[in-house]
C-alpha positions as CSV (number, residue, x, y, z in Angstrom):
1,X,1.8,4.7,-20.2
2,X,-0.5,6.3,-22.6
3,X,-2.3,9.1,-20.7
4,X,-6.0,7.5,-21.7
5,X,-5.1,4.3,-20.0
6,X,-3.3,6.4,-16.7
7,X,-6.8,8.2,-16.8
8,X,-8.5,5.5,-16.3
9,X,-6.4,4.2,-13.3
10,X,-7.3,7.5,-11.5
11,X,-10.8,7.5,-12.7
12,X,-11.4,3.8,-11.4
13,X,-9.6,4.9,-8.0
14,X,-11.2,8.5,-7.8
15,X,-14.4,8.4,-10.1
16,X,-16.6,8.6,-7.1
17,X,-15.1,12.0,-5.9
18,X,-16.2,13.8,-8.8
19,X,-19.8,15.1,-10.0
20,X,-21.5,12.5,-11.9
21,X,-21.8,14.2,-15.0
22,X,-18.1,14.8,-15.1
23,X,-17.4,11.2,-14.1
24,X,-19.8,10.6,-16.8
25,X,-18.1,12.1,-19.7
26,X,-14.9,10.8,-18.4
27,X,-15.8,7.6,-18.2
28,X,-17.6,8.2,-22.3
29,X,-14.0,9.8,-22.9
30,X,-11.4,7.5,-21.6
31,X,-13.4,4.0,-21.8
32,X,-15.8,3.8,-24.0
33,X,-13.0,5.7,-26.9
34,X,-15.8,8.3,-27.5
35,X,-14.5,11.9,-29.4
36,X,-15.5,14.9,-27.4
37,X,-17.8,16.2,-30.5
38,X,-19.5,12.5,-29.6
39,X,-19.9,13.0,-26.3
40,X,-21.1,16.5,-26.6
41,X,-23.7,15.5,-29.0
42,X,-24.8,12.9,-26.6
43,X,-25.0,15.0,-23.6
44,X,-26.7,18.1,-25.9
45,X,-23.7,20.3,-24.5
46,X,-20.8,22.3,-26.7
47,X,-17.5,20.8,-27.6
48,X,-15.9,23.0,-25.5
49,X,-17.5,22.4,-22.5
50,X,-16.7,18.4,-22.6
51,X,-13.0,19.6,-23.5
52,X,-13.4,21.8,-20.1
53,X,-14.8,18.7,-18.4
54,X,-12.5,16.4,-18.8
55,X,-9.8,18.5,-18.6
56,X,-10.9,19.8,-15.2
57,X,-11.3,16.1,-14.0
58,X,-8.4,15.1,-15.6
59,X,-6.7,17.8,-12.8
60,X,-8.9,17.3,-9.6
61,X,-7.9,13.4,-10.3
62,X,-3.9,14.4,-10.5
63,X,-4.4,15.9,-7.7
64,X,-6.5,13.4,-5.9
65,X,-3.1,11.0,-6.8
66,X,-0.8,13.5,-5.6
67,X,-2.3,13.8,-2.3
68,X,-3.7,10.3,-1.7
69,X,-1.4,8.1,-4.1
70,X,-3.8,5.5,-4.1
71,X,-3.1,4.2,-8.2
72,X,0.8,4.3,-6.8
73,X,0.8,2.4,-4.2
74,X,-1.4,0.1,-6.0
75,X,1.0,-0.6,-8.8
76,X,3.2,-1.3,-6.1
77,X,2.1,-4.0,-4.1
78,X,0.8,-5.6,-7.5
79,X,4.5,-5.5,-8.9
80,X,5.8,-7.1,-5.3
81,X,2.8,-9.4,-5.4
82,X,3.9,-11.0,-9.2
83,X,7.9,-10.9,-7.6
84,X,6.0,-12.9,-4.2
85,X,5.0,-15.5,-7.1
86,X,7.3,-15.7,-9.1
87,X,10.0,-16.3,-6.0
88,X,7.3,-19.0,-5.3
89,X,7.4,-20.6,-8.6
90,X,11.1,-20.8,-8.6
91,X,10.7,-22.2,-4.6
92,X,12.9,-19.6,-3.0
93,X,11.1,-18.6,-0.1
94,X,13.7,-16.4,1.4
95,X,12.7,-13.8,-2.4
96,X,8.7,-14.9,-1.4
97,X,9.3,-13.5,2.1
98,X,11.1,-10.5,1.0
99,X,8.2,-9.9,-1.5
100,X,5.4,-9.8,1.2
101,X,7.5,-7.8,3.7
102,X,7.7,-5.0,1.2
103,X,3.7,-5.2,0.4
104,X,3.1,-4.4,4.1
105,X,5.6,-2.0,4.3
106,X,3.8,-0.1,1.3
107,X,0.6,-0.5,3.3
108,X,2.0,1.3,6.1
């Protein structure tokens, strides 16, 4: 996955644990496709400390994954949710059943 879009899983997941004006820039960084000289100029700061930034947040939010997994687990029960349905397209319940047993095992 290209690491703007994975930065934007753990923002929307972790955002919130982070100081708003690094969230802030962040969220300028990785959704709104702004440069760091734009965002800088925005926020009257140096280039260099928006590179510092987001590269700080970039590794409290790693390691808010690493600990908490949150964005993994996610992806998880999403993927077994769309095999859930698609077992229930095709009418084979026994597949369906599977499916949801593994979501609540993730959620264990």
């Amino acid at each position: 996955m290209e690491p703007r879009v994975e930065l934007t899983y753990l923002l929307d997941f972790y955002g919130a644990l982070l100081t708003e004006g690094r969230r802030e820039a962040l969220r300028l960084y990785c959704e709104e496709d702004l440069s760091l000289a734009e965002i800088a100029e925005q926020a009257g700061v140096s280039r260099q400390a928006v590179l510092d930034s987001v590269k700080r947040s970039r590794e409290k939010l790693e390691e808010y994954e690493e600990k908490l997994g949150a964005v993994k687990r996610h992806r998880a029960i999403t993927s077994e949710a769309e095999r859930c349905l698609e077992a229930l397209d095709r009418g084979d319940a026994i597949a369906a059943r599977r499916s949801l047993e593994n979501i609540l095992r993730i959620e264990r």
